[in-house]
C-alpha positions in Angstrom: -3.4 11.0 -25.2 -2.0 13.3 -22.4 0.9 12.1 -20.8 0.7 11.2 -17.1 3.0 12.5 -14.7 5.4 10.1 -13.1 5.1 8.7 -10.0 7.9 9.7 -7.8 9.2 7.4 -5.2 8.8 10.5 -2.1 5.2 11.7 -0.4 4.0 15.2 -1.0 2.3 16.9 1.5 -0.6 17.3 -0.8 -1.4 13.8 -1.3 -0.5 12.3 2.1 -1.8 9.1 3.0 -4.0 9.0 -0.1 -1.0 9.2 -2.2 -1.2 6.0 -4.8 1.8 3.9 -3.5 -0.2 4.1 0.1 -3.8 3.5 -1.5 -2.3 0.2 -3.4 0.0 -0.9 -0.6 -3.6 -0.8 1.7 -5.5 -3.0 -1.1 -2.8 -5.2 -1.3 -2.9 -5.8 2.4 -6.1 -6.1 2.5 -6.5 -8.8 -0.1 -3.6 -10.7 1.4 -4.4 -10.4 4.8 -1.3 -8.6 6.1 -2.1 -5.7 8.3 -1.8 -2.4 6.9 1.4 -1.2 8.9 3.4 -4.5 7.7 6.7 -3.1 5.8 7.7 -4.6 2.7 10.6 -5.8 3.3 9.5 -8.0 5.6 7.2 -10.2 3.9 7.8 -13.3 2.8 9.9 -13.7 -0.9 6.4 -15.1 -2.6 4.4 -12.1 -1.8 7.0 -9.6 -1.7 7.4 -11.1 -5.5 3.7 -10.5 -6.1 3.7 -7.0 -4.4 7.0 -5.9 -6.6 5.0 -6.8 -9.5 1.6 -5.2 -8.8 3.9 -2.0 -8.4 5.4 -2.4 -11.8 2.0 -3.2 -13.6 0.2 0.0 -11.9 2.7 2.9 -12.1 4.0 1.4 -15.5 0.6 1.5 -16.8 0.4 5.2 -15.0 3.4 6.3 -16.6 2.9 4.9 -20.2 
């Protein structure tokens, strides 16, 4: 199996706004109902609990 590159917590000009953070941030928001240009940090502890883990579970599964 080849190994995936990590995921590295900056944007590259190359990837922009279809970079993978941005492109699971959007679905997120989407499926919660949260606009798009919401920040993280300010949503509420339960979802910000459920968005920290959909992060972990996708670039952890990226990575492995």
């Amino acid at each position: 199996m080849e190994e995936q590159p990590e995921i590295l917590n900056s944007v590259s000009d190359e990837t922009g706004q279809f970079d993978a953070r941005f492109i699971l941030w959007r679905k997120f928001c989407a499926d919660h109902g949260i606009p798009a240009d919401s920040l993280p940090s300010l949503l509420s502890n339960e979802i910000k609990a459920e968005w920290e883990k959909l992060k972990e579970r996708e670039f952890r599964s990226k990575s492995a």
